[in-house]
C-alpha positions as CSV (number, residue, x, y, z in Angstrom):
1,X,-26.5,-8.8,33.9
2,X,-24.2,-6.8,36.3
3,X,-23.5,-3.0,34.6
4,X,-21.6,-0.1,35.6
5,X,-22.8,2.6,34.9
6,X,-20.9,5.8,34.3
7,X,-22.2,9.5,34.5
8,X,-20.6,12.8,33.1
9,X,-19.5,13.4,36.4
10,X,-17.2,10.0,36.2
11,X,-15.8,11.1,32.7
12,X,-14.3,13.8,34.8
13,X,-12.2,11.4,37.0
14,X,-8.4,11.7,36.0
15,X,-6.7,9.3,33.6
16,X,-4.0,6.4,34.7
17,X,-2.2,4.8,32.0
18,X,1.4,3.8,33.6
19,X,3.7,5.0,30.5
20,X,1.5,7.2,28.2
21,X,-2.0,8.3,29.4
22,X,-4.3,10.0,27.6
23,X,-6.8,12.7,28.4
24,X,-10.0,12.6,28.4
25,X,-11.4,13.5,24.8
26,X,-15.3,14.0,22.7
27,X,-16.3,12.2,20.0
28,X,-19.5,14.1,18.0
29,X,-21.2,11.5,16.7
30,X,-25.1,11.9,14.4
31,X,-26.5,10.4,18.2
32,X,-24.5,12.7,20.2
33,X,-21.6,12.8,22.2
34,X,-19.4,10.0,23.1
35,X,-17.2,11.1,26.7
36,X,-14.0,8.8,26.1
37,X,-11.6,8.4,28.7
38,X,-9.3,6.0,29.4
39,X,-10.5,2.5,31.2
40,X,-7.6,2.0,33.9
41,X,-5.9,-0.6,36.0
42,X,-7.7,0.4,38.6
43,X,-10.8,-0.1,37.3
44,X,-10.0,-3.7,36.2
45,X,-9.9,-4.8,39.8
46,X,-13.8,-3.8,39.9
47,X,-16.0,-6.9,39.1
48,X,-18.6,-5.0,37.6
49,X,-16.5,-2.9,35.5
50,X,-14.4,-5.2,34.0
51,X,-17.3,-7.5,33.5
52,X,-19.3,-4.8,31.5
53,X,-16.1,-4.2,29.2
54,X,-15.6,-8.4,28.9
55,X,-19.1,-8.6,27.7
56,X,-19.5,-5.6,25.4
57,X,-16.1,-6.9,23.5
58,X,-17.9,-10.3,24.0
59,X,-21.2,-9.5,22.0
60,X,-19.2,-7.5,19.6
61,X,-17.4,-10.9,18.5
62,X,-20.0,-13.2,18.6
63,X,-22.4,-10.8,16.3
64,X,-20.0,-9.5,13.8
65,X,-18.7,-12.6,12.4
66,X,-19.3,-15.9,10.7
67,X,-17.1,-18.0,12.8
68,X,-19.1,-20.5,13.7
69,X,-17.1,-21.5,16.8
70,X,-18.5,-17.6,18.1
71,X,-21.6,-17.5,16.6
72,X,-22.7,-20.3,18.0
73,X,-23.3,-18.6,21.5
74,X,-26.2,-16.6,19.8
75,X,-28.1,-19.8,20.4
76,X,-30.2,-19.7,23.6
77,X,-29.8,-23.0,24.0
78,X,-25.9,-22.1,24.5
79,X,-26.9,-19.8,27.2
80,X,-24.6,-21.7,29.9
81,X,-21.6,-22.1,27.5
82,X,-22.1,-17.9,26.4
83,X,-21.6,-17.4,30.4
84,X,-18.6,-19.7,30.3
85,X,-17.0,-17.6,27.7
86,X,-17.4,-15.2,29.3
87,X,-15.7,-15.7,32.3
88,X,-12.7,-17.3,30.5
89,X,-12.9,-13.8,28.2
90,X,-13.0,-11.7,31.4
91,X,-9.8,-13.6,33.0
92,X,-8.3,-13.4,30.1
93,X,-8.6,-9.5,30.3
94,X,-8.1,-9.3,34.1
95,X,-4.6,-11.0,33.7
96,X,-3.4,-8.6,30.8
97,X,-4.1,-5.9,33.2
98,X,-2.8,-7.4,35.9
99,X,0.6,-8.1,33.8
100,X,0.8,-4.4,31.9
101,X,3.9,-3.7,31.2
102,X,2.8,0.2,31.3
103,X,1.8,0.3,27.6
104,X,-1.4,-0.9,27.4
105,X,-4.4,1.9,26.6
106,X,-8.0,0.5,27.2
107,X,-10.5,3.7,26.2
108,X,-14.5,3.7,26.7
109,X,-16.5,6.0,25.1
110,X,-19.9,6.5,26.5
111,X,-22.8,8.6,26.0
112,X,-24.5,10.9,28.2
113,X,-26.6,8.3,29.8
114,X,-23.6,6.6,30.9
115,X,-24.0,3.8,28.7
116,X,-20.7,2.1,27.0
117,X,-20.8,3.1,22.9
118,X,-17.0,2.4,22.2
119,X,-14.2,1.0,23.7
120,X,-10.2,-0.1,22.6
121,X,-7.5,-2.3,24.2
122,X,-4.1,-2.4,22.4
123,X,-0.6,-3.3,24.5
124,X,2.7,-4.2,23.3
125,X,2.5,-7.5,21.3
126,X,3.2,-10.5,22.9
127,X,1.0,-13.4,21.3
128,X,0.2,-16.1,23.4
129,X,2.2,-18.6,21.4
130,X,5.0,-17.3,23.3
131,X,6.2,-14.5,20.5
132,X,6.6,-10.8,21.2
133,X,8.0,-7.8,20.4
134,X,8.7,-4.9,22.3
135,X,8.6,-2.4,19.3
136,X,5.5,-3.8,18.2
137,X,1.6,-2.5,19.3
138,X,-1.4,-5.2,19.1
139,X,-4.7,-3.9,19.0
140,X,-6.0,-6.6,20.8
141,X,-10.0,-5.5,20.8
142,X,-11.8,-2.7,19.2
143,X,-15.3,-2.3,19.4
144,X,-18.6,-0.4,18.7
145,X,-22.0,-0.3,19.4
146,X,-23.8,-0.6,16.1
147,X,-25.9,2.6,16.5
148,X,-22.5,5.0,16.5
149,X,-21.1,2.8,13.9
150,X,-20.1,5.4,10.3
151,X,-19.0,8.0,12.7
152,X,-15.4,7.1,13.1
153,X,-15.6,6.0,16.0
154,X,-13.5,3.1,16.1
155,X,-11.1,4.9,14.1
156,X,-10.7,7.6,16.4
157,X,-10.3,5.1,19.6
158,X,-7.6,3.1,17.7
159,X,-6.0,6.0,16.3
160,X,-5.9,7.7,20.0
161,X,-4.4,4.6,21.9
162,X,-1.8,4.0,18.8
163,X,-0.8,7.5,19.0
164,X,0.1,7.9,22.4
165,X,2.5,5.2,22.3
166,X,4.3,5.3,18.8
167,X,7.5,7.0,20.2
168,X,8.3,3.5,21.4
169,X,6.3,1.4,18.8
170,X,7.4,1.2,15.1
171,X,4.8,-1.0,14.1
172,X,0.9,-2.1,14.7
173,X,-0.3,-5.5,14.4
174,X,-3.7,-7.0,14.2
175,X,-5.9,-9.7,13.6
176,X,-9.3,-8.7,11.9
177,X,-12.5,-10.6,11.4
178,X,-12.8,-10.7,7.9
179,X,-16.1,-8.9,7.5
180,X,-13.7,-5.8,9.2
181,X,-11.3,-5.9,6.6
182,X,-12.8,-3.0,4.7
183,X,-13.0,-0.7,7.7
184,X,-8.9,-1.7,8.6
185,X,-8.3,-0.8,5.2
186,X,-9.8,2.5,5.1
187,X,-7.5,3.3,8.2
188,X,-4.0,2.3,6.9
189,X,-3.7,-1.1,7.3
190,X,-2.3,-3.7,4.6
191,X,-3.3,-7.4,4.5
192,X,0.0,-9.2,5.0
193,X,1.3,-11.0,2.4
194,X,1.1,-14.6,2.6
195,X,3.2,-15.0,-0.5
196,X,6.4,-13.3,1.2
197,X,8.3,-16.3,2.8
198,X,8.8,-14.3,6.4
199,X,5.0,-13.5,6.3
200,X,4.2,-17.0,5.7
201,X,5.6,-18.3,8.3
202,X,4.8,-15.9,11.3
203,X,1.0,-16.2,9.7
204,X,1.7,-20.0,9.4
205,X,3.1,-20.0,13.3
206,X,0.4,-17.9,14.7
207,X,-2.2,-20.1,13.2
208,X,-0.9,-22.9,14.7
209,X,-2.7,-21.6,18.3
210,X,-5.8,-20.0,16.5
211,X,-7.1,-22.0,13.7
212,X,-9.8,-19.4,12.1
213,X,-7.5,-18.0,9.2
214,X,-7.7,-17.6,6.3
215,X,-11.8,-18.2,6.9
216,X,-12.6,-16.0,9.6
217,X,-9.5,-14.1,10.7
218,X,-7.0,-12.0,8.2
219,X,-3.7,-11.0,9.6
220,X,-3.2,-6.6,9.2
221,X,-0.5,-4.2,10.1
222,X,0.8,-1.0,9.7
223,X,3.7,1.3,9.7
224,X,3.5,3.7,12.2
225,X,6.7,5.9,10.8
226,X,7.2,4.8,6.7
227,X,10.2,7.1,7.5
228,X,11.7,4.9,10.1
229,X,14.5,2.8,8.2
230,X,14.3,-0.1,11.1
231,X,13.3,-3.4,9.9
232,X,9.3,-4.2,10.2
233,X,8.1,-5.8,12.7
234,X,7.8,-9.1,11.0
235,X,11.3,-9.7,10.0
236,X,12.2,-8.9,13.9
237,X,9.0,-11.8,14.8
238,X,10.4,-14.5,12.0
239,X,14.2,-14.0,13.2
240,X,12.9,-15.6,17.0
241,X,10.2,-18.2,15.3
242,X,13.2,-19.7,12.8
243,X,15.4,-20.0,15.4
């Protein structure tokens, strides 16, 4: 496996979001500090780094999940097809940087030894269905290692990249694993509601590419501003789909 590895002295370098960056930050966690700073578009173009973030987002899916179509790379006889997925993950990421549209945040947390303990992707929604929404922010992967887990970590990563952006966003969209339904929850998110007819049908549309809900995946969002009178994000989304 091909790492990069980060010291304290990299958690120095400067940060490079296009429309919104954000500074380098702690997180105190019960095993130490996490140095977070933000994973740029710069450091997409380097194989190794963009490798390590493709596989630790990787492993993150395949072992917190019963989805069977991503569990099934646990197998070591799937070895081959594991390193296939990855590659199609890592182009997959490669291309969203490559096609920012100067909203995307990607954070990393690591500890002192350099090693990657957290990291966060969100960007303005555009599903690949061919639906998006300029007003609306996807978090498109959250992750953390297991050991830093109950120290709000993944909280404080979504919560940072969010944040820095919500003077253009109004809403914040997600799809969750079910076993991380709780932990959405807990941070302000609402299942949506497949009884209300617009729901329905954007859940109904978007399922139409993915296939894993309601058995794996739950559909979550969240108001950014509960102040803001502007319709939500979903009535803008089933206005295009109906047409």
């Amino acid at each position: 496996m091909v790492v990069s590895r980060l010291s304290c002295r990299d958690y120095r370098t400067s940060f490079g979001s296009k429309n919104h960056p954000v500074e380098k930050f702690q997180i105190k966690t019960n095993k130490g500090t996490l140095y977070v700073k933000e994973f740029t578009n710069k450091d997409a173009q380097y194989e190794a780094k963009i490798y390590e973030l493709t596989k630790f987002f990787t492993d993150n899916f395949i072992y917190n999940t019963k989805d069977p179509s991503l569990t099934q790379y646990k197998n070591p006889e799937n070895f081959e097809k594991y390193l296939d997925l990855l590659d199609r993950i890592k182009k997959y990421y490669k291309q969203m940087f490559e096609e920012d549209d100067g909203n995307l945040t990607a954070l990393e947390a690591r500890n002192a030894l350099g090693e990657l303990c957290g990291a966060v992707i969100t960007q303005t929604f555009k599903d690949y269905s061919g639906i998006q929404d300029d007003k609306t922010c996807y978090v498109d992967s959250v992750a953390v290692k297991k050991e830093y887990r109950k120290n709000h970590v993944g909280q404080i990563l979504m919560e940072k990249a969010i944040n820095c952006s919500k003077d253009i966003y109004t809403d914040v969209f997600l799809a969750s694993d079910n076993m991380a339904v709780p932990f959405q929850l807990k941070n302000g998110y609402r299942i949506m509601d497949y009884s209300n007819k617009e729901e329905k049908a954007i859940i109904d549309y978007l399922n139409k590419f993915r296939g894993d809900y309601p058995d794996y995946i739950t559909f979550m969002d969240k108001r950014l501003d509960e102040t803001n009178q502007t319709e939500p994000w979903y009535k803008r989304i089933y206005n295009k789909i109906k047409k």
